[in-house]
DOLO-759218 format. One record per atom (N, C-alpha, C): atom name; y, x, z; residue number from 1. Coordinates in nm, 4 decimals. Example, Ala and Ser with C-alpha at 12.3 -4.5 7.8 and 13.67 -1.06 7.14 Angstrom:
<finus>
   atom         c2         c1         c3    nr
      N    -0.5690     1.3190     0.7800     1
     CA    -0.4500     1.2300     0.7800     1
      C    -0.3300     1.3200     0.7800     1
      N    -0.2250     1.2850     0.7080     2
     CA    -0.1060     1.3670     0.7140     2
      C     0.0030     1.2900     0.7870     2
</finus>
This chain:
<finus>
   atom         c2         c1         c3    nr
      N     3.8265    16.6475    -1.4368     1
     CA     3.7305    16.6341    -1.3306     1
      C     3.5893    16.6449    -1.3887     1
      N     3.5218    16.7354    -1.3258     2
     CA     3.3656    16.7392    -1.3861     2
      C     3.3031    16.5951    -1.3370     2
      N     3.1829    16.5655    -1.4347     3
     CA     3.1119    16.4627    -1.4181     3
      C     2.9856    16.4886    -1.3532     3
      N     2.9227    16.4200    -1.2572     4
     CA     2.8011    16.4685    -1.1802     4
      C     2.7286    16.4260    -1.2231     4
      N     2.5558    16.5064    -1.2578     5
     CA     2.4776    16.4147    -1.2570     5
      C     2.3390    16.4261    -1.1840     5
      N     2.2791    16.2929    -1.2146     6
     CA     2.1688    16.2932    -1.1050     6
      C     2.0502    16.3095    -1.1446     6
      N     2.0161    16.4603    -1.1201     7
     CA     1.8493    16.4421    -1.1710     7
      C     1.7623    16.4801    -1.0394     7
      N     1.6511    16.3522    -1.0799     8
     CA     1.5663    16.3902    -0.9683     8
      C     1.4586    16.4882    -1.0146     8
      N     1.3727    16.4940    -0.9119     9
     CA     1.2778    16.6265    -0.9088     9
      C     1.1782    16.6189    -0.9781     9
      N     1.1523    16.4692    -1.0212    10
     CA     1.0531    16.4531    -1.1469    10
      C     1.0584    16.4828    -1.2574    10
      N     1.2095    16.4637    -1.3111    11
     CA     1.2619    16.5262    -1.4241    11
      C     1.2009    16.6489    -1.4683    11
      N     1.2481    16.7367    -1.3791    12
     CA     1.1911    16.9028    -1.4159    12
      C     1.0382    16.9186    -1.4429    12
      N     0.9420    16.8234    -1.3144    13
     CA     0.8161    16.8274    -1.3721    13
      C     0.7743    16.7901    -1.4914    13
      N     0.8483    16.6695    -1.5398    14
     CA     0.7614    16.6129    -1.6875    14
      C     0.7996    16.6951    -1.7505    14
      N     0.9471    16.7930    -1.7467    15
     CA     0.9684    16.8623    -1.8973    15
      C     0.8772    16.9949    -1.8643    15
      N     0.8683    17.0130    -1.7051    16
     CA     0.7522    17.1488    -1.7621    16
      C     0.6225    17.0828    -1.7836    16
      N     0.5520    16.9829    -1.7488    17
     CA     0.4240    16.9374    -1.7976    17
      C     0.4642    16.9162    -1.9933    17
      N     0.5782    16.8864    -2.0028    18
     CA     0.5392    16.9011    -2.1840    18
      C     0.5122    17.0147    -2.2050    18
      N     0.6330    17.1110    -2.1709    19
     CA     0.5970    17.2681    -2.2215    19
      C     0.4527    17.3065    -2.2343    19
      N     0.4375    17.2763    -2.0864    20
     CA     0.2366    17.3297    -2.0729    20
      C     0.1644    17.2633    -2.1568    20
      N     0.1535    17.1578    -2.1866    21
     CA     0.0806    17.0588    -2.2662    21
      C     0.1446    17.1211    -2.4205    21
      N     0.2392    17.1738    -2.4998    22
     CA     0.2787    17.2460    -2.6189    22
      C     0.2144    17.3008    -2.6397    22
      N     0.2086    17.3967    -2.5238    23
     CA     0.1366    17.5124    -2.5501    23
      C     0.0276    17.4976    -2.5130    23
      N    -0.0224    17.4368    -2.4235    24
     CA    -0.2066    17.4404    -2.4277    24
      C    -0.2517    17.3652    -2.5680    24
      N    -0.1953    17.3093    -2.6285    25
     CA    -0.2195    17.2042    -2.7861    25
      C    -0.1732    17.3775    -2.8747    25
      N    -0.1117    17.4033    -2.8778    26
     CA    -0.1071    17.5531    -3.0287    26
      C    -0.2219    17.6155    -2.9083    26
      N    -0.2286    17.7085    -2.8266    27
     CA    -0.3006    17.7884    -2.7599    27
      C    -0.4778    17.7221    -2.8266    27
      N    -0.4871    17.6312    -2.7804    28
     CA    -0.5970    17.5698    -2.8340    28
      C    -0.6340    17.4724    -2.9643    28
      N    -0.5326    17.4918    -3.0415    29
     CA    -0.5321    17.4059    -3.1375    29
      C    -0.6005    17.3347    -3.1475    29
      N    -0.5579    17.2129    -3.0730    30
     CA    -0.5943    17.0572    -3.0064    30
      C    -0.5413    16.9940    -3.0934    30
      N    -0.5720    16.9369    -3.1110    31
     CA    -0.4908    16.7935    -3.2822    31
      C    -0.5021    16.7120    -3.2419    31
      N    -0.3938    16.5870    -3.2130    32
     CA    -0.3645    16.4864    -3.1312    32
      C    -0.4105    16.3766    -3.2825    32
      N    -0.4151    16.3892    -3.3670    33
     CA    -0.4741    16.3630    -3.5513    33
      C    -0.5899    16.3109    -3.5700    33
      N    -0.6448    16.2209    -3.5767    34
     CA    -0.7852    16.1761    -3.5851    34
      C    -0.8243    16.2531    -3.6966    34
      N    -0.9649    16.3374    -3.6538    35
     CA    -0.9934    16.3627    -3.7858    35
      C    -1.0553    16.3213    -3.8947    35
      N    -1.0383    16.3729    -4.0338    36
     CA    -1.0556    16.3558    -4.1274    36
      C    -1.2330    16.3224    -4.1482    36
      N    -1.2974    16.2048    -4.2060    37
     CA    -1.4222    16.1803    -4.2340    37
      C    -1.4423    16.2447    -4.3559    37
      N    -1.5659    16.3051    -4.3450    38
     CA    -1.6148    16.3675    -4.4894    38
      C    -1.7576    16.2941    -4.5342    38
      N    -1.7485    16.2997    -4.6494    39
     CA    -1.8292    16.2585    -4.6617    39
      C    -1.9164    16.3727    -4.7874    39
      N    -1.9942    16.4443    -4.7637    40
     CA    -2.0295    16.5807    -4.8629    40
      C    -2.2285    16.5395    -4.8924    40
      N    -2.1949    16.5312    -5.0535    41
     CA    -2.3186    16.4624    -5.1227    41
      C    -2.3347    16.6172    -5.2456    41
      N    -2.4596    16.6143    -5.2840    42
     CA    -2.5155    16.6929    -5.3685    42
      C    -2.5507    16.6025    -5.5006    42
      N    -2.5692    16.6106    -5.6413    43
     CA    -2.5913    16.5910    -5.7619    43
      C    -2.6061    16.6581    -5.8640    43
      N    -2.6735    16.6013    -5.9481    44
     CA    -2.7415    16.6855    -6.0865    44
      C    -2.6266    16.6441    -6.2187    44
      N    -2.5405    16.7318    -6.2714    45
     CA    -2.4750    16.6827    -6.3699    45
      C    -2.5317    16.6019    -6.4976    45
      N    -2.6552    16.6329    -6.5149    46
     CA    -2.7361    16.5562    -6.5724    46
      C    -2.7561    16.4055    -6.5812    46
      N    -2.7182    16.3814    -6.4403    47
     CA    -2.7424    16.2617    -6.4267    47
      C    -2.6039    16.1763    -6.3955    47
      N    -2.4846    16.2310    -6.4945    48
     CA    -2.3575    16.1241    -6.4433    48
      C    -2.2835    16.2083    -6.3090    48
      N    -2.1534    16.2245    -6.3885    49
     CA    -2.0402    16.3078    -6.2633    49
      C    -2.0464    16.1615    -6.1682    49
      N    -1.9936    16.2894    -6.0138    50
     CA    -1.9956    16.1238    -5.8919    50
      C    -1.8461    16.0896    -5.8825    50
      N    -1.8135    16.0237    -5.8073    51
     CA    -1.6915    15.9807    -5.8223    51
      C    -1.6512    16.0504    -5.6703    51
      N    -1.5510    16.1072    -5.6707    52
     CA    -1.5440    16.2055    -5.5508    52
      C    -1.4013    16.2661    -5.5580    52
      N    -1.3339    16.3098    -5.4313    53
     CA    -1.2208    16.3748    -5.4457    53
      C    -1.2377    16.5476    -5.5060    53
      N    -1.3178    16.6194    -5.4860    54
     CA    -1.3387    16.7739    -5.5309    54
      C    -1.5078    16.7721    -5.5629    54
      N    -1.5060    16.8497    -5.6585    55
     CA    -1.6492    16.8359    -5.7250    55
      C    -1.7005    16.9981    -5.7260    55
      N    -1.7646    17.0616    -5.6404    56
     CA    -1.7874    17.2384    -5.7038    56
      C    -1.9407    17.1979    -5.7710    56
      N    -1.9273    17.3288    -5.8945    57
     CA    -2.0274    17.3170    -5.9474    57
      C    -2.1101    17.4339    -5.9561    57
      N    -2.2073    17.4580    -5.9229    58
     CA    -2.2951    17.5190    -5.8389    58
      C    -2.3869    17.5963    -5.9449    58
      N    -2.3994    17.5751    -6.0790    59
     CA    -2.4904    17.5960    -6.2027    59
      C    -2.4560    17.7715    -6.2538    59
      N    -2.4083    17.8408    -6.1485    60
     CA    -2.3765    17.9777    -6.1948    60
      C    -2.4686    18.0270    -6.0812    60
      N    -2.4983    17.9840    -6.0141    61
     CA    -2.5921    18.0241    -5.9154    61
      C    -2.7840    18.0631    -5.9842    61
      N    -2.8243    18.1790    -5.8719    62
     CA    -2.9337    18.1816    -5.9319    62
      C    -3.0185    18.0016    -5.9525    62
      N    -3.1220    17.9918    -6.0423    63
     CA    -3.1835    17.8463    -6.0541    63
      C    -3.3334    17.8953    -6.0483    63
      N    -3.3867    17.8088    -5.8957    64
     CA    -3.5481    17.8085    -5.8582    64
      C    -3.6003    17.7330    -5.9728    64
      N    -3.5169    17.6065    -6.0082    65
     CA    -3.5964    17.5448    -6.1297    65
      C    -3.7255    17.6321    -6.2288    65
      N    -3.6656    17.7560    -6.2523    66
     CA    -3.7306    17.8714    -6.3282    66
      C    -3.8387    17.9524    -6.2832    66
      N    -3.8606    17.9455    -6.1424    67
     CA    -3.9075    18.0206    -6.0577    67
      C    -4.0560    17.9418    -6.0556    67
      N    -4.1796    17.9388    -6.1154    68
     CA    -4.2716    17.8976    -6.1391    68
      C    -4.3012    17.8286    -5.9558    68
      N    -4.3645    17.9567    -5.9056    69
     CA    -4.3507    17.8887    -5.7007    69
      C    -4.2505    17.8158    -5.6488    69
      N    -4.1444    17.7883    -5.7048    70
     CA    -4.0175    17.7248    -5.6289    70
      C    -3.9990    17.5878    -5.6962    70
      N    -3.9994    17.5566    -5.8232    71
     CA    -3.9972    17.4725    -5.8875    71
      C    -3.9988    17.3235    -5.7970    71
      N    -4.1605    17.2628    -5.7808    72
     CA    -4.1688    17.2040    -5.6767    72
      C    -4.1114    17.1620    -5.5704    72
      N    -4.0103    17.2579    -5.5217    73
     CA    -3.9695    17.2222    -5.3754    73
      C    -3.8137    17.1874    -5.3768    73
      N    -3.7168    17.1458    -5.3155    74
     CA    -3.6076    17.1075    -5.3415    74
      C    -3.5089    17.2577    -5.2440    74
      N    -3.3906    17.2183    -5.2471    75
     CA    -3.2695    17.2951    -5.1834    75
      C    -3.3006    17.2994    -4.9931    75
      N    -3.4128    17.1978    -4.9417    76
     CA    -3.3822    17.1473    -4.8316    76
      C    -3.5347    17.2405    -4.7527    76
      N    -3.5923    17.3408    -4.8613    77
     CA    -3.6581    17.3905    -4.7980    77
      C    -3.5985    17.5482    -4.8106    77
      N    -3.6511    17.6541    -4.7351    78
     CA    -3.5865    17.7656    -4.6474    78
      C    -3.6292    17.8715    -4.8281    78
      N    -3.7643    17.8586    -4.8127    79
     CA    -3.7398    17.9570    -4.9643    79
      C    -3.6294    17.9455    -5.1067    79
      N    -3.6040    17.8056    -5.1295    80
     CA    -3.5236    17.7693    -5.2489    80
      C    -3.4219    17.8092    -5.1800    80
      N    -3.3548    17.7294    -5.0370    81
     CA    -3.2452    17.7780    -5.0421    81
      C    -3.2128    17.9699    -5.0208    81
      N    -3.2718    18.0435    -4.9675    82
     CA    -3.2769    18.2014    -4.9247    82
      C    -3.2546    18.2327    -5.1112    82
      N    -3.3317    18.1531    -5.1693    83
     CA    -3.3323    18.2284    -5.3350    83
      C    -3.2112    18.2081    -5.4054    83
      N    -3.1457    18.1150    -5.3660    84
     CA    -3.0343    18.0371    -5.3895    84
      C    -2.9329    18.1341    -5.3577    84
      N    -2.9110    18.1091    -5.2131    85
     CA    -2.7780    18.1614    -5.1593    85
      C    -2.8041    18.3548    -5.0806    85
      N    -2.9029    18.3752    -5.0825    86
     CA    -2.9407    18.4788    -5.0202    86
      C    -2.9041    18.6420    -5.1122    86
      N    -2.7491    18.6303    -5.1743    87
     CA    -2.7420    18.6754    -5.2973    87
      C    -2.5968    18.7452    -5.3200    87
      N    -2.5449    18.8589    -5.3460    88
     CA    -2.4061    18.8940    -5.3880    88
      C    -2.3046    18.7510    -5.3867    88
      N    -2.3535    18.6944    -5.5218    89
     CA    -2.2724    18.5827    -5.5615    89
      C    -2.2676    18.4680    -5.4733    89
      N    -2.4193    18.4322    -5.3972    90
     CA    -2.4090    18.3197    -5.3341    90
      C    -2.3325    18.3139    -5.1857    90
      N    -2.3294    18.4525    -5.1391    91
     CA    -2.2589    18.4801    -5.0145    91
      C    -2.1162    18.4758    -5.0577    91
      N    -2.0583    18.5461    -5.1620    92
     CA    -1.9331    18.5423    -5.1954    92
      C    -1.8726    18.4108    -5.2188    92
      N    -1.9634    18.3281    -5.2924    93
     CA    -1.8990    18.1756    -5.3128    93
      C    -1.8990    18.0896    -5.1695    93
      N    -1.9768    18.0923    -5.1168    94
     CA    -2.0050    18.0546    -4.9327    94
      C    -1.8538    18.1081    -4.9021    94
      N    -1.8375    18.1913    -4.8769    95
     CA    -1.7171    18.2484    -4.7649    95
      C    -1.6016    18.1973    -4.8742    95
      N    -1.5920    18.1416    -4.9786    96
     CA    -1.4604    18.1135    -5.0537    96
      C    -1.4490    17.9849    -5.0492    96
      N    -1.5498    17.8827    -5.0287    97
     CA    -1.5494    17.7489    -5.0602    97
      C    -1.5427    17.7340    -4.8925    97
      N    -1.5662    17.7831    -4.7995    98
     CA    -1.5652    17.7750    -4.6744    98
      C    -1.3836    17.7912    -4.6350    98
      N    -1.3643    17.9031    -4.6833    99
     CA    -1.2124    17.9324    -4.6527    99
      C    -1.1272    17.8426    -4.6788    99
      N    -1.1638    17.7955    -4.8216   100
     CA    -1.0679    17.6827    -4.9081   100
      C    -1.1046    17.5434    -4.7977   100
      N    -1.2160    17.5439    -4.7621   101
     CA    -1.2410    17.3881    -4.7181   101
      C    -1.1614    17.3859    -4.5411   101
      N    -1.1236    17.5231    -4.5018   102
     CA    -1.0978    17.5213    -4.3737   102
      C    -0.9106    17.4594    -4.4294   102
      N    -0.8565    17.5402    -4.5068   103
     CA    -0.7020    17.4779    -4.5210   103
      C    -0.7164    17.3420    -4.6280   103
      N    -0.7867    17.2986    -4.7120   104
     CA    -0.7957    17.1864    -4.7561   104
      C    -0.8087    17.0952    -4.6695   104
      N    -0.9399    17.0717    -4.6105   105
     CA    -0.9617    16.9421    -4.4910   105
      C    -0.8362    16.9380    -4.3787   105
      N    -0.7644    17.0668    -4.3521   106
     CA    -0.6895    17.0445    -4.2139   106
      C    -0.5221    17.0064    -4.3098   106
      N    -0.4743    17.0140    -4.4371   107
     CA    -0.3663    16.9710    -4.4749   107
      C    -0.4008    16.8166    -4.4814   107
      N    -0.5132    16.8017    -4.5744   108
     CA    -0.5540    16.6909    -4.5409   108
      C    -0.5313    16.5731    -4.4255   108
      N    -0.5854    16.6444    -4.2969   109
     CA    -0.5671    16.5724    -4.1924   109
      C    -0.4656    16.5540    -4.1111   109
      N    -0.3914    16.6914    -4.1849   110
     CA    -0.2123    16.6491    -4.1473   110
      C    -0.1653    16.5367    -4.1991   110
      N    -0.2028    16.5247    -4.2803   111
     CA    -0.1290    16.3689    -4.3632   111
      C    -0.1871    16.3080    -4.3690   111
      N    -0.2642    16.2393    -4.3064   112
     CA    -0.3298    16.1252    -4.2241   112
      C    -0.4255    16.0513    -4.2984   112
      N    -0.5098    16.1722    -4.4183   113
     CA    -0.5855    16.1479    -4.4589   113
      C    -0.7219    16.0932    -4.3966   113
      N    -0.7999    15.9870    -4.4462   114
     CA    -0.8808    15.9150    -4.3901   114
      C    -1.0295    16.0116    -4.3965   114
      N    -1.0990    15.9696    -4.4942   115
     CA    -1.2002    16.0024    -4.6114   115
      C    -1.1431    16.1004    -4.7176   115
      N    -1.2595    16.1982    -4.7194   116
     CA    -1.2625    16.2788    -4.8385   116
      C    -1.3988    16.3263    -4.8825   116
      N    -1.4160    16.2500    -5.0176   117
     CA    -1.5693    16.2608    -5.0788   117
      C    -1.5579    16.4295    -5.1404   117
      N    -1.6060    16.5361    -5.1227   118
     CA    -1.6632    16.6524    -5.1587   118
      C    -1.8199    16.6391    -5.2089   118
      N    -1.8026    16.6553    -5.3569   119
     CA    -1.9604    16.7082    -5.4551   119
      C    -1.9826    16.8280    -5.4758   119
      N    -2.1084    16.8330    -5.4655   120
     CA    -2.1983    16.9668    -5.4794   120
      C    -2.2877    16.9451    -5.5955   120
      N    -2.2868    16.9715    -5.7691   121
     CA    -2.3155    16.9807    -5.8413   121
      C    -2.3726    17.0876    -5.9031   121
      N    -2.5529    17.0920    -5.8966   122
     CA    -2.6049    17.1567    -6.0282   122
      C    -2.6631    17.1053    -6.1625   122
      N    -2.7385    17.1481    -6.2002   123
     CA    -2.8069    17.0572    -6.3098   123
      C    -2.8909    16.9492    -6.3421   123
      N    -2.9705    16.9504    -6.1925   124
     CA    -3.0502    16.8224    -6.1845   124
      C    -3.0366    16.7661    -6.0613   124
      N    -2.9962    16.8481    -5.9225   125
     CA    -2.9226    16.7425    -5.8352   125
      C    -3.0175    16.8180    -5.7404   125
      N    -3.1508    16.8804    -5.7622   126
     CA    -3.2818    16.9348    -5.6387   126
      C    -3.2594    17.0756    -5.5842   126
      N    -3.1938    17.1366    -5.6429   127
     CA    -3.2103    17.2754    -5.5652   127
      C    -3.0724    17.3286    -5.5075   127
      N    -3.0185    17.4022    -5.6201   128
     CA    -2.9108    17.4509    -5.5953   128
      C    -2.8090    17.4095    -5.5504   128
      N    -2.7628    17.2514    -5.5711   129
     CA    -2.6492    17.1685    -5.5181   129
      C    -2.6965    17.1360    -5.3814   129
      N    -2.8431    17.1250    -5.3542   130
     CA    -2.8774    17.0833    -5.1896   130
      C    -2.8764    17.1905    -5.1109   130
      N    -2.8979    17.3032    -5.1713   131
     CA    -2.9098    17.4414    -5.0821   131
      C    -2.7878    17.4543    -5.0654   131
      N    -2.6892    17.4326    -5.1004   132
     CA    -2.5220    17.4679    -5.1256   132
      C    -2.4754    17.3534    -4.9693   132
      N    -2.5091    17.2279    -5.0318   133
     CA    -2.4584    17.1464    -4.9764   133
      C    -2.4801    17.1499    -4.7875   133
      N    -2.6385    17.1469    -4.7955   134
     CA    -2.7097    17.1924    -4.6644   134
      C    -2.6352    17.3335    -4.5831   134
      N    -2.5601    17.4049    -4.6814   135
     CA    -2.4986    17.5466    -4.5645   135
      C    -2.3863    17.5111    -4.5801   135
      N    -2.3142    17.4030    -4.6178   136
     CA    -2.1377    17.3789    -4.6050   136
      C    -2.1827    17.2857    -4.5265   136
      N    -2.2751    17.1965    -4.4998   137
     CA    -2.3455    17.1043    -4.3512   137
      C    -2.3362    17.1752    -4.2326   137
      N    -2.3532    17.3005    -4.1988   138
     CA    -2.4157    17.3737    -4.1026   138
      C    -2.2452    17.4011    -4.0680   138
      N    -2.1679    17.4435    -4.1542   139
     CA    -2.0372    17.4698    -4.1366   139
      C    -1.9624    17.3732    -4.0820   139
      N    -1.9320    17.2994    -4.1005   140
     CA    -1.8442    17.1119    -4.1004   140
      C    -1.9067    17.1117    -4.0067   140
      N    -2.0423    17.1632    -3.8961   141
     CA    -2.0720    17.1113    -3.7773   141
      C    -2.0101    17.1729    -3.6633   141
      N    -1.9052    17.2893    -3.7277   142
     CA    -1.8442    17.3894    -3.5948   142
      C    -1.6765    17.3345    -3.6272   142
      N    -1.6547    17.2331    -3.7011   143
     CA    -1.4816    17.2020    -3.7192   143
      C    -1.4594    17.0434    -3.7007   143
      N    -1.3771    17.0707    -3.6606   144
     CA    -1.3287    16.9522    -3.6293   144
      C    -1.2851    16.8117    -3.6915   144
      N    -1.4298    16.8079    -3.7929   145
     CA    -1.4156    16.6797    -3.9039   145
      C    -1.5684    16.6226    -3.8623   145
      N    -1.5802    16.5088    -3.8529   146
     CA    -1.7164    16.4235    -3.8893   146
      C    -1.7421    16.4082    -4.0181   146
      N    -1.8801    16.4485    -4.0646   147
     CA    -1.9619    16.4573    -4.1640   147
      C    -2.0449    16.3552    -4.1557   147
      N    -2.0974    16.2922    -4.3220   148
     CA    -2.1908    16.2452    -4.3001   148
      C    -2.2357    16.3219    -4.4996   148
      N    -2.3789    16.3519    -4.5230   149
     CA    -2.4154    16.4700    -4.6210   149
      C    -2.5134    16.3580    -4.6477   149
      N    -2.5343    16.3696    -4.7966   150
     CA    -2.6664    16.2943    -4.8772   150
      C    -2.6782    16.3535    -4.9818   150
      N    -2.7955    16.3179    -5.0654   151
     CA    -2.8430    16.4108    -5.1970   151
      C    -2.9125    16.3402    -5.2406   151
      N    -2.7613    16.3107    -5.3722   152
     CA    -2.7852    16.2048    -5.4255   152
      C    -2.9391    16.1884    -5.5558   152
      N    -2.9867    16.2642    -5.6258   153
     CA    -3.0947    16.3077    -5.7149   153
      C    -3.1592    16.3817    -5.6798   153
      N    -3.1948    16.4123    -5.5319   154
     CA    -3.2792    16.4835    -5.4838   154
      C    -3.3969    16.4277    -5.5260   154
      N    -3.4951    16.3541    -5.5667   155
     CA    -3.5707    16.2641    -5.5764   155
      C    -3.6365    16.2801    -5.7433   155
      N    -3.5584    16.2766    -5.8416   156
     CA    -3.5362    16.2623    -5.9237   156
      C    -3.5821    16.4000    -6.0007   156
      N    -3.6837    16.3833    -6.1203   157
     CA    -3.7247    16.4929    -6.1893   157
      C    -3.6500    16.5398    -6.3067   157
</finus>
Protein backbone atom coordinates (compact mmCIF):
# COMPACT_ATOMS: atom_id res chain seq x y z
CA UNK A 1 0.00 0.00 0.00
CA UNK A 2 1.49 3.42 -0.90
CA UNK A 3 1.96 5.86 1.93
CA UNK A 4 0.36 9.42 1.59
CA UNK A 5 1.73 12.41 2.29
CA UNK A 6 0.77 15.78 3.33
CA UNK A 7 2.32 18.73 2.01
CA UNK A 8 0.92 21.94 2.29
CA UNK A 9 1.31 24.85 -0.09
CA UNK A 10 3.86 26.54 2.01
CA UNK A 11 6.18 23.89 1.64
CA UNK A 12 6.79 24.54 -2.09
CA UNK A 13 7.08 28.31 -1.34
CA UNK A 14 9.94 28.18 1.24
CA UNK A 15 11.87 25.66 -0.97
CA UNK A 16 11.44 28.03 -3.96
CA UNK A 17 12.21 31.18 -1.76
CA UNK A 18 15.63 29.21 -0.87
CA UNK A 19 16.39 28.51 -4.46
CA UNK A 20 15.83 32.35 -5.22
CA UNK A 21 17.65 33.48 -2.24
CA UNK A 22 20.89 30.75 -3.63
CA UNK A 23 20.91 32.25 -6.34
CA UNK A 24 20.39 35.87 -5.74
CA UNK A 25 23.54 35.24 -2.89
CA UNK A 26 26.13 33.57 -6.02
CA UNK A 27 24.29 36.01 -8.70
CA UNK A 28 25.35 38.77 -6.37
CA UNK A 29 27.90 37.49 -4.34
CA UNK A 30 26.28 38.44 -1.06
CA UNK A 31 28.34 36.86 1.92
CA UNK A 32 26.17 36.00 4.73
CA UNK A 33 30.29 36.16 6.56
CA UNK A 34 31.04 39.15 8.51
CA UNK A 35 33.70 40.71 6.99
CA UNK A 36 37.12 40.57 7.55
CA UNK A 37 38.71 43.93 9.50
CA UNK A 38 41.86 45.22 8.04
CA UNK A 39 43.84 46.95 9.40
CA UNK A 40 46.68 48.41 6.53
CA UNK A 41 49.66 50.68 8.12
CA UNK A 42 52.79 52.03 6.22
CA UNK A 43 56.61 51.91 7.80
CA UNK A 44 60.20 52.65 7.35
CA UNK A 45 62.35 49.43 7.73
CA UNK A 46 64.70 51.55 9.31
CA UNK A 47 62.89 51.97 12.02
CA UNK A 48 62.01 48.20 13.34
CA UNK A 49 59.84 45.48 11.21
CA UNK A 50 55.89 45.88 12.50
CA UNK A 51 54.35 43.09 13.77
CA UNK A 52 51.72 42.22 11.13
CA UNK A 53 50.24 39.27 9.25
CA UNK A 54 51.88 40.18 5.44
CA UNK A 55 54.53 42.77 5.16
CA UNK A 56 55.20 44.11 1.17
CA UNK A 57 58.19 45.90 0.77
CA UNK A 58 58.01 48.73 -1.33
CA UNK A 59 62.06 49.82 -1.54
CA UNK A 60 62.28 48.67 -5.35
CA UNK A 61 60.12 51.38 -6.17
CA UNK A 62 61.25 54.66 -7.64
CA UNK A 63 62.51 56.87 -4.11
CA UNK A 64 61.36 60.87 -3.95
CA UNK A 65 63.72 60.77 -0.94
CA UNK A 66 66.39 61.60 -3.87
CA UNK A 67 64.38 63.90 -5.70
CA UNK A 68 65.79 67.29 -4.30
CA UNK A 69 61.72 69.03 -4.82
CA UNK A 70 60.06 65.96 -3.36
CA UNK A 71 62.16 65.23 -0.50
CA UNK A 72 60.12 67.40 1.89
CA UNK A 73 56.80 66.12 1.25
CA UNK A 74 55.52 62.68 2.27
CA UNK A 75 53.51 59.70 0.13
CA UNK A 76 50.15 61.60 1.12
CA UNK A 77 50.78 64.33 -1.29
CA UNK A 78 49.70 63.91 -5.22
CA UNK A 79 53.37 64.68 -6.64
CA UNK A 80 55.37 61.97 -4.42
CA UNK A 81 52.78 59.71 -4.85
CA UNK A 82 52.31 60.22 -9.20
CA UNK A 83 56.43 59.85 -8.88
CA UNK A 84 56.03 56.85 -6.96
CA UNK A 85 53.42 54.84 -8.56
CA UNK A 86 52.89 56.69 -11.87
CA UNK A 87 55.40 54.12 -13.46
CA UNK A 88 55.85 50.61 -15.56
CA UNK A 89 56.79 48.97 -12.25
CA UNK A 90 54.52 50.84 -9.95
CA UNK A 91 51.34 50.05 -12.01
CA UNK A 92 52.45 46.47 -12.43
CA UNK A 93 52.99 45.93 -8.64
CA UNK A 94 49.39 47.82 -7.96
CA UNK A 95 47.41 45.35 -10.17
CA UNK A 96 49.44 42.23 -8.47
CA UNK A 97 49.18 43.13 -4.84
CA UNK A 98 45.53 44.13 -5.64
CA UNK A 99 44.77 40.72 -7.29
CA UNK A 100 46.56 38.78 -4.48
CA UNK A 101 44.69 40.93 -1.80
CA UNK A 102 41.24 40.27 -3.63
CA UNK A 103 41.73 36.09 -3.07
CA UNK A 104 43.79 36.53 0.17
CA UNK A 105 41.26 38.77 2.24
CA UNK A 106 38.13 36.71 0.79
CA UNK A 107 39.83 32.99 1.83
CA UNK A 108 40.48 34.72 4.73
CA UNK A 109 36.98 35.63 5.41
CA UNK A 110 35.88 32.26 4.52
CA UNK A 111 37.38 31.01 7.59
CA UNK A 112 36.13 33.30 9.84
CA UNK A 113 38.99 35.28 9.99
CA UNK A 114 38.65 38.34 12.25
CA UNK A 115 41.61 40.96 11.76
CA UNK A 116 44.33 41.03 9.35
CA UNK A 117 47.30 43.49 9.92
CA UNK A 118 48.83 44.18 6.18
CA UNK A 119 52.43 46.42 6.09
CA UNK A 120 53.55 48.65 3.61
CA UNK A 121 57.32 49.00 4.01
CA UNK A 122 60.01 51.38 2.58
CA UNK A 123 63.03 52.75 4.00
CA UNK A 124 62.02 55.43 6.19
CA UNK A 125 58.26 54.96 6.46
CA UNK A 126 57.42 58.87 4.34
CA UNK A 127 57.04 58.29 0.86
CA UNK A 128 56.92 55.28 -0.89
CA UNK A 129 55.20 52.93 1.75
CA UNK A 130 52.41 55.90 2.17
CA UNK A 131 51.95 56.40 -1.52
CA UNK A 132 51.56 52.52 -1.79
CA UNK A 133 49.52 52.27 1.17
CA UNK A 134 47.13 55.40 0.32
CA UNK A 135 46.20 53.51 -3.37
CA UNK A 136 45.56 49.93 -1.71
CA UNK A 137 43.18 52.55 0.68
CA UNK A 138 41.31 53.74 -2.32
CA UNK A 139 40.95 49.96 -3.29
CA UNK A 140 39.67 48.21 0.17
CA UNK A 141 37.05 51.14 -0.24
CA UNK A 142 35.18 49.29 -3.29
CA UNK A 143 35.32 45.50 -1.33
CA UNK A 144 33.76 44.24 0.99
CA UNK A 145 36.21 44.52 4.09
CA UNK A 146 36.37 47.53 6.66
CA UNK A 147 39.61 49.31 6.76
CA UNK A 148 41.13 51.27 9.09
CA UNK A 149 45.04 52.73 7.36
CA UNK A 150 47.81 54.63 9.50
CA UNK A 151 51.45 55.64 8.83
CA UNK A 152 53.24 54.60 11.18
CA UNK A 153 56.86 56.97 10.63
CA UNK A 154 55.28 59.25 8.59
CA UNK A 155 56.51 61.92 10.95
CA UNK A 156 59.78 60.82 11.45
CA UNK A 157 63.08 62.04 9.57
Amino acid sequence: MRQQRVVSPAAGFRRRSEIFLYHFLLLYRVSLVEPVHIILFSFGFKYGPPEADTVFDVRFLPNPYWVPELKPFTGLHQPVAQYVLNNSTGQEFLISVEFFLEFFLGVHQKAGREEIRLAVGCTGGRHRSVAVTESLRRFLDGQPFTADVFHRDIDRE
